[in-house]
C-alpha positions in Angstrom: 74.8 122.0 82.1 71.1 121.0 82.8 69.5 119.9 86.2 68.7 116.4 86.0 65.5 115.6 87.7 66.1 112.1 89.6 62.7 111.4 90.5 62.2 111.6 86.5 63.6 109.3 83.7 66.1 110.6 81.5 64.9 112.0 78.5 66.9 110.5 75.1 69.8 108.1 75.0 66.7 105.6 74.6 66.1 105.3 78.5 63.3 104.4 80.2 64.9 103.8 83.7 64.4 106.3 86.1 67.9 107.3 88.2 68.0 105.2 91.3 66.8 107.7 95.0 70.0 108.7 96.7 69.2 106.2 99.7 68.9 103.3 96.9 72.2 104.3 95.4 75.1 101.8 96.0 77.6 103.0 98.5 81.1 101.8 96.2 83.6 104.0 99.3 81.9 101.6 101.7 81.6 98.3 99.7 85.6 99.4 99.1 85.8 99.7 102.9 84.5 96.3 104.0 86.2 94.6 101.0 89.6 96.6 102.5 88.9 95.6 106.1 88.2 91.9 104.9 91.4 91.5 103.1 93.5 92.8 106.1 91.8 90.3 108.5 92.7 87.9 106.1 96.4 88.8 106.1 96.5 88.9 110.0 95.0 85.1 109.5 97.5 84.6 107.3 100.4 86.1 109.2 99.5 84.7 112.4 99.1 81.1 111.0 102.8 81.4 109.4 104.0 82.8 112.9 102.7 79.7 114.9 104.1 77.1 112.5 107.8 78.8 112.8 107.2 77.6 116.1 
C-alpha cells in the first residue's frame, strides 16, 4: 500500500487532477443528515395536514 500525497496529483491512471484538501472534500454523512432531517419535516407536514382535515 503506498502513501498517497494529496497535495500532489496522482501519478498514472492518466490524471492530472490533484485530490481535493480535506476541508474541500464533500461531507456525504452530513449532506445524508440534512437530506434525512428534511424528509422527516416533510412527513410531520404531511402528517399534521392529514390530522387537521380528519377534523
Amino acid at each position: 500500500m503506498q502513501d498517497i500525497n494529496l497535495e500532489k496529483p496522482i501519478e498514472g491512471a492518466n490524471s492530472t487532477i490533484p485530490l481535493a484538501k480535506e476541508e474541500e472534500r464533500v461531507n456525504y454523512f452530513e449532506i445524508g443528515r440534512l437530506m434525512a432531517i428534511g424528509g422527516l419535516e416533510d412527513k410531520i407536514k404531511e402528517i399534521e395536514l392529514k390530522d387537521f382535515t380528519k377534523g
